[in-house]
C-alpha positions in Angstrom: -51.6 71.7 -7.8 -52.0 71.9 -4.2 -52.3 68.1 -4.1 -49.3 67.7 -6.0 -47.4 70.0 -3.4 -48.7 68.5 -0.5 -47.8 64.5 -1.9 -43.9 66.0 -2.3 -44.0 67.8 1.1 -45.0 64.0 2.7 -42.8 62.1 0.5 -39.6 64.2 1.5 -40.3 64.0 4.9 -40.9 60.5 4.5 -37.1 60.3 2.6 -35.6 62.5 5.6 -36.5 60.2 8.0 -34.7 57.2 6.6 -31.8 56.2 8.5 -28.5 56.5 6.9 -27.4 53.3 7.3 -25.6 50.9 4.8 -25.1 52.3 1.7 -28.9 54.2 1.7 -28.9 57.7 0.2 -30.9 60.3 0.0 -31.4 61.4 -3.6 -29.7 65.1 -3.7 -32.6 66.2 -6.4 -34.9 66.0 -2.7 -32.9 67.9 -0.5 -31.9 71.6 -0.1 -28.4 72.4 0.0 -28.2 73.4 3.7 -29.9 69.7 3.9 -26.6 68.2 2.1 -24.1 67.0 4.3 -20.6 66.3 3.5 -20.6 62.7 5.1 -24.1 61.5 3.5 -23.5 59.1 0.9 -24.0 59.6 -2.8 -25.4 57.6 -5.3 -24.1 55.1 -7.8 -26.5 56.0 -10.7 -25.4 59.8 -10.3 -22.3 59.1 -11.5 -22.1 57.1 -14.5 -18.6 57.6 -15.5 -16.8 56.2 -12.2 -15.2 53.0 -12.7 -14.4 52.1 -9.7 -16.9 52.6 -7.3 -17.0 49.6 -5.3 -13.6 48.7 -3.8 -13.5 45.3 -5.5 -13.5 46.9 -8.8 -11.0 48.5 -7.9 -9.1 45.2 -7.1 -10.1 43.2 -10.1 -8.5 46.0 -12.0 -5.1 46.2 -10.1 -5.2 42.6 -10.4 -5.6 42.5 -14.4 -3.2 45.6 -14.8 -0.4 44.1 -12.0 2.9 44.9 -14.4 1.7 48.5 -15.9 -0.5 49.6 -12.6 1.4 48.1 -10.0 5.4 47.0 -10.6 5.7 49.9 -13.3 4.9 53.4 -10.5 6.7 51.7 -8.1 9.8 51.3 -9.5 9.9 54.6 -11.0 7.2 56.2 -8.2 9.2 58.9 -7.2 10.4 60.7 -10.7 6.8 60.3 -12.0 5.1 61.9 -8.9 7.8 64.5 -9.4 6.5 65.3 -12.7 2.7 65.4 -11.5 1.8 62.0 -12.3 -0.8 60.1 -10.4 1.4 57.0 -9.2 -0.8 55.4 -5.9 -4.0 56.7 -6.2 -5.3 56.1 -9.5 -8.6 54.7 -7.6 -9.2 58.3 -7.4 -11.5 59.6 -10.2 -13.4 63.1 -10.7 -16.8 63.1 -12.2 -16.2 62.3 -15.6 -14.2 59.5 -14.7 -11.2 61.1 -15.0 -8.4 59.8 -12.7 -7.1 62.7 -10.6 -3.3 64.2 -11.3 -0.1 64.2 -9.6 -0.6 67.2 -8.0 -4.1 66.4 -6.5 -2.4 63.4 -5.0 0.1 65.2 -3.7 -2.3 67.6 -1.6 -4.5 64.9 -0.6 -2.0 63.2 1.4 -0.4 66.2 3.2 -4.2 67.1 4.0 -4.5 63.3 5.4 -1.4 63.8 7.5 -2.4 67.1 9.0 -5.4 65.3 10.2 -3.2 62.8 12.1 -1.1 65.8 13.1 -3.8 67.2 14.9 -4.7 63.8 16.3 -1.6 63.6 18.2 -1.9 66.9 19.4 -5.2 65.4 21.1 -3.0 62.7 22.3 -1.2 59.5 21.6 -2.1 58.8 18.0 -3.2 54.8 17.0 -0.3 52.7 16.2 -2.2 51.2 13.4 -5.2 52.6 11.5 -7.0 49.5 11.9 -6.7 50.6 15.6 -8.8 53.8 15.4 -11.6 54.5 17.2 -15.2 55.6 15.4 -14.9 59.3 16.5 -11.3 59.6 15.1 -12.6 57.5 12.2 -15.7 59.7 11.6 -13.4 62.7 11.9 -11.2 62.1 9.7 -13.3 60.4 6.4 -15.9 64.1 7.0 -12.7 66.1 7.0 -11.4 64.2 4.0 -14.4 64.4 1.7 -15.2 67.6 2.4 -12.2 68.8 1.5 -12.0 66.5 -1.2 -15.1 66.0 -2.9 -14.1 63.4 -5.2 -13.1 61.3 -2.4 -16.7 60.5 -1.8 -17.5 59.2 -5.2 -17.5 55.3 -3.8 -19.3 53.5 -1.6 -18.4 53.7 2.2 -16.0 55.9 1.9 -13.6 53.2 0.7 -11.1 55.8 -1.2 -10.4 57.7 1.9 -9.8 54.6 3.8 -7.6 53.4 1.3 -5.2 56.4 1.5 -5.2 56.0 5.2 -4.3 52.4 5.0 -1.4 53.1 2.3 -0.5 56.5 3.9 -0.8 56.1 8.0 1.9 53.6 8.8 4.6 55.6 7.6 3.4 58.8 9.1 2.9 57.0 12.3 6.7 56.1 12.2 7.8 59.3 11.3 6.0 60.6 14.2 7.1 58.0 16.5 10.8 58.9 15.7 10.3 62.5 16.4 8.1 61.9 19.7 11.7 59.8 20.7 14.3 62.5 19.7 12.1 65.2 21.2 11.8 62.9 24.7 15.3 62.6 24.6 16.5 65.8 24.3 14.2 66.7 27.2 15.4 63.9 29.3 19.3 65.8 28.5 17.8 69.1 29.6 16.6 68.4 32.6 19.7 66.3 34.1 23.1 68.7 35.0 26.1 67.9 33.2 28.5 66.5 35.4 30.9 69.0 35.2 27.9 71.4 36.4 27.6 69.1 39.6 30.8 69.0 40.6 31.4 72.8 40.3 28.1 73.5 42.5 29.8 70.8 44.8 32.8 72.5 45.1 31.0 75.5 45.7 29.1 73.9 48.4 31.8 72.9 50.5 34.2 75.9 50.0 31.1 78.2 51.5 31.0 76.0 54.2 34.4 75.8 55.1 34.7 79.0 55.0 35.8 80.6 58.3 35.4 84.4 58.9 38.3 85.5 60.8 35.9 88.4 62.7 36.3 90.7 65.3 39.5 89.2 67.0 41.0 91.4 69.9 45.1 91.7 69.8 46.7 93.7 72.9 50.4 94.3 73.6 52.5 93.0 76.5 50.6 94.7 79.1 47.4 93.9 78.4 46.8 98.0 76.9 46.1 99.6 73.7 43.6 96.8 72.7 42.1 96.9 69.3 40.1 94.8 66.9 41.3 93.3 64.0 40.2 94.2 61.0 37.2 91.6 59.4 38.6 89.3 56.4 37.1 86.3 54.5 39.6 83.2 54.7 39.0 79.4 53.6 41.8 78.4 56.4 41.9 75.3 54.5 43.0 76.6 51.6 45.7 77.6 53.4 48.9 76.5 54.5 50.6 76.7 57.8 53.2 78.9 57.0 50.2 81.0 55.5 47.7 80.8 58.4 51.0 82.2 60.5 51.2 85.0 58.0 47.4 85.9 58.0 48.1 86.6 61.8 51.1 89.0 61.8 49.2 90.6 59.2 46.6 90.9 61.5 48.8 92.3 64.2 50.7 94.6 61.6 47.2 96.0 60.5 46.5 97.4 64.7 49.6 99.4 64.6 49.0 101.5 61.3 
């Protein structure tokens, strides 16, 4: 027995070792469930009942089905995914081989766009999927099937790709309009309307020309009785001459009461 134990210690640590590369697995019947890991690829002979596994059965289908599976949804795409009807992704299956609903669908893409959400948040997004990186890749296919288990019923991941590569470009637009219309409302708030400039203008060059008419000294004829005139805040080019004549008597008026 303890021979037995030992031989199935060395052979999974053998197994553990193998790098996951390709489309290598490590059989789930050897590995704990700590040990299982969302991006580690599953096997084909697990799963019996998915069709389409490889991504070229998956084409040789579309291909055979082209008027029921392909012109059909898409002239009536939008009523039949309103009545939770799987319309674009019925490459997606469950265990038994079922193809997933509607509904699923539905959820899988806003998921898949919330993922791209936060990559923009990171910064500027790929313009094309094809364009991404291998970190935003990885990210994005570990957050997908482990949110999504069926997702990772295929080899390489293929499904998930797929949705990205049907789903991403219009996102990307979408985003790309909003990122313009949020720009240029930015651009509006930071300049001054010109109504705005010309009143600070005006404002500018009425306190300059603004002349305080301060601590004059008015006597009478014989040079007694002097007094200062009282302080007042004139634009004296606002003002006429008759005016400026009138600001002076008023002036002399003011000594005398």
């Amino acid at each position: 027995m303890t021979t037995q134990s030992d031989a199935y210690s060395a052979l999974l640590k053998t197994i553990r070792s193998l790098p996951l590369t390709g489309t290598t697995a490590i059989p789930a019947e050897l590995m704990t469930n700590q040990e299982v890991s969302a991006s580690a690829p599953l096997r084909q002979e697990d799963y019996p009942n998915i069709k389409f596994w490889f991504k070229r059965q998956w084409i040789g289908f579309s291909n055979d089905h082209l008027t029921n599976a392909i012109s059909g949804p898409q002239a009536r795409g939008r009523s039949r995914a309103a009545q939770g009807i799987n319309v674009t992704m019925q490459y997606v299956e469950l265990e038994d081989g079922t193809i997933i609903s509607g509904d699923r669908a539905t959820e899988i893409r806003k998921f898949a766009r919330a993922i791209w959400v936060s990559f923009s948040k990171a910064g500027t997004p790929p313009s094309k999927w094809g364009q991404a990186d291998i970190q935003t890749r990885q990210q994005y296919l570990h957050a997908m099937g482990s949110h999504f288990t069926e997702l990772r019923l295929c080899d390489l991941e293929w499904k998930a790709e797929q949705i990205a590569t049907n789903n991403y470009p219009s996102w990307y637009t979408n985003w790309l309009s909003k990122r313009d219309v949020q720009d240029l409302k930015q651009e509006n708030d930071d300049v001054p309307s010109l109504q705005t400039k010309r009143s600070r203008k005006a404002s500018a060059k009425f306190a300059a020309k603004r002349t305080k008419l301060e601590g004059a000294v008015i006597s009478d004829d014989k040079g007694e009785n002097c007094k200062v005139a009282p302080t007042l805040d004139i634009d004296i080019d606002m003002l006429g001459a008759a005016s400026q004549v009138g600001v002076q008597c008023f002036l002399l008026s003011s000594l005398y009461m």
